[in-house]
C-alpha positions as a printed Julia matrix, in Angstrom:
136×3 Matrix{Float64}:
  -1.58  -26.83   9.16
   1.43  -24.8    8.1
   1.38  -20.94   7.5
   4.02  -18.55   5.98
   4.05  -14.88   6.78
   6.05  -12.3    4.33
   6.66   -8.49   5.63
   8.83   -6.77   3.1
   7.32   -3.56   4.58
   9.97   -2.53   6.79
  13.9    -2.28   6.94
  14.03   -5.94   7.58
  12.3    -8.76   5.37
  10.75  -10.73   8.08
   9.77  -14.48   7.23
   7.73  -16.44   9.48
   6.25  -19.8    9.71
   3.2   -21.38  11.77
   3.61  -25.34  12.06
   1.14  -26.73  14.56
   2.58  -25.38  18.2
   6.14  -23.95  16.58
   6.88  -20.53  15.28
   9.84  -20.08  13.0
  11.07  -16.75  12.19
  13.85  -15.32   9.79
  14.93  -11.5    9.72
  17.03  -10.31   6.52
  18.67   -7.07   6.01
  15.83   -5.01   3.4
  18.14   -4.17   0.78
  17.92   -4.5   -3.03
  20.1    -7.75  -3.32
  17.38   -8.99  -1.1
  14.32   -7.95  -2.97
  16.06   -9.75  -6.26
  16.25  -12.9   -4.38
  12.93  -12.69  -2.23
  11.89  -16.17  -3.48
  15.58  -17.65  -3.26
  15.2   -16.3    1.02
  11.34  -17.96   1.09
  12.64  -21.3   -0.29
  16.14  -21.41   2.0
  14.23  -20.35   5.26
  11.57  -22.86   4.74
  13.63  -25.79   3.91
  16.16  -24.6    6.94
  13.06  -25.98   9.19
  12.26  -28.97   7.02
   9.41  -28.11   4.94
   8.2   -26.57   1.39
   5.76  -24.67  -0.6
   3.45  -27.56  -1.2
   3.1   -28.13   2.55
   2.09  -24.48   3.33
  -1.88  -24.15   3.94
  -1.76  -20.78   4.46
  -0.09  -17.92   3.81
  -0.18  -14.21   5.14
   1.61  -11.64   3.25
   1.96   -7.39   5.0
   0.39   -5.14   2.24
   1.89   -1.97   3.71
   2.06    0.69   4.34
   5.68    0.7    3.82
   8.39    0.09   1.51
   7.09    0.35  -2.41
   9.69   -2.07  -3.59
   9.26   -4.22  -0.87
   5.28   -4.78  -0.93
   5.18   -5.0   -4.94
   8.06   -7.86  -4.6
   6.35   -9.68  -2.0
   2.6    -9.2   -3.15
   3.77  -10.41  -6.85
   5.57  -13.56  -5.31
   2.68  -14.36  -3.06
   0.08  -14.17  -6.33
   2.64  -16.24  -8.2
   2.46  -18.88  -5.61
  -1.29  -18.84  -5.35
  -1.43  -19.26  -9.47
   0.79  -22.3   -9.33
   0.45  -24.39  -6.03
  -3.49  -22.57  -5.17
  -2.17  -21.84  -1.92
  -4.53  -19.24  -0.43
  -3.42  -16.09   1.05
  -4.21  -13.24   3.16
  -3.35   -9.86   2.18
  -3.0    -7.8    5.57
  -2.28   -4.35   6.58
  -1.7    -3.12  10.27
  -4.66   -0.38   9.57
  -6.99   -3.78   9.06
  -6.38   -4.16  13.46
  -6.53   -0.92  14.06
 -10.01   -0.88  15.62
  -8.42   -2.77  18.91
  -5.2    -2.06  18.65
  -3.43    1.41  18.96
  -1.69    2.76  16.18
   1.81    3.25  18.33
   1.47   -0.52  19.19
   0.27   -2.1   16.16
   4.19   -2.69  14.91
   4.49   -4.86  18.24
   2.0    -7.5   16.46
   5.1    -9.23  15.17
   6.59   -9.95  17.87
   3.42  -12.7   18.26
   3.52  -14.0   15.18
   0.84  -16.58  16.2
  -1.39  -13.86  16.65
  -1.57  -13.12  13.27
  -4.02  -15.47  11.84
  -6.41  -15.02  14.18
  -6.62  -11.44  14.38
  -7.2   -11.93   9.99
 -10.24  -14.4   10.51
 -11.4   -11.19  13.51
 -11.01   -9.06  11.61
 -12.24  -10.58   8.16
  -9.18   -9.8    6.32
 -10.16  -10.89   2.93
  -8.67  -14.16   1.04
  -6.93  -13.67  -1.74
  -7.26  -10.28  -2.56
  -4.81   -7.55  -2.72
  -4.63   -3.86  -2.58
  -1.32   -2.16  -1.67
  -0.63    0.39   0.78
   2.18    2.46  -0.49
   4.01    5.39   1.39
   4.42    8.6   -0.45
């Protein structure tokens, strides 16, 4: 089972991927050029470790809060993907951990990417549903 993770929340778009006992991870500066060519980073950073869209199972995309351009970029691109290849997805916040995690360490989650899908099944992050978490 393969699983992509998308954070455009932050100052860097961070891509990861989940394939069997690996962990891939990409970091890319957060700038507009960036957001333009979200998809363009997805497709490069997936096929840089030898895999593609339609062998992703899984895929986990950070709802915010954060960055507005950033979440509606990635949240869009994640929906488009689930309308064409019916790849499920998890739309995740760091408030949807906060019952056993503390606030202050909640950003350290990505440094264990693996983490991440189990803490959405324990915490019954819903599938395929989105609502964004926006900073003011």
């Amino acid at each position: 089972m393969k699983r992509l993770i998308i954070d455009a929340t932050r100052e860097k778009v961070i891509l990861g991927l989940i394939s069997n006992r690996n962990i891939y991870t990409g970091r890319y500066i957060n700038s507009k050029k960036n957001y333009d060519k979200l998809v363009i980073l997805i497709n490069k950073f997936l096929l840089k470790h030898k895999t593609n869209l339609d062998k992703i199972n899984r895929i986990y995309v950070n709802r915010g809060p954060g960055s507005y351009v950033g979440i509606r970029n990635s949240l869009s691109i994640v929906k488009a993907i689930y309308l064409s290849k019916k790849i499920d997805y998890f739309s995740y916040s760091y408030f949807d951990f906060k019952e056993k995690t503390k606030i202050e360490d909640q950003p350290n989650i990505l440094k264990n990417l693996r983490k991440l899908p189990s803490l959405c099944n324990k915490f019954k992050v819903k599938k395929n549903l989105i609502k964004p978490i926006y900073l003011s």
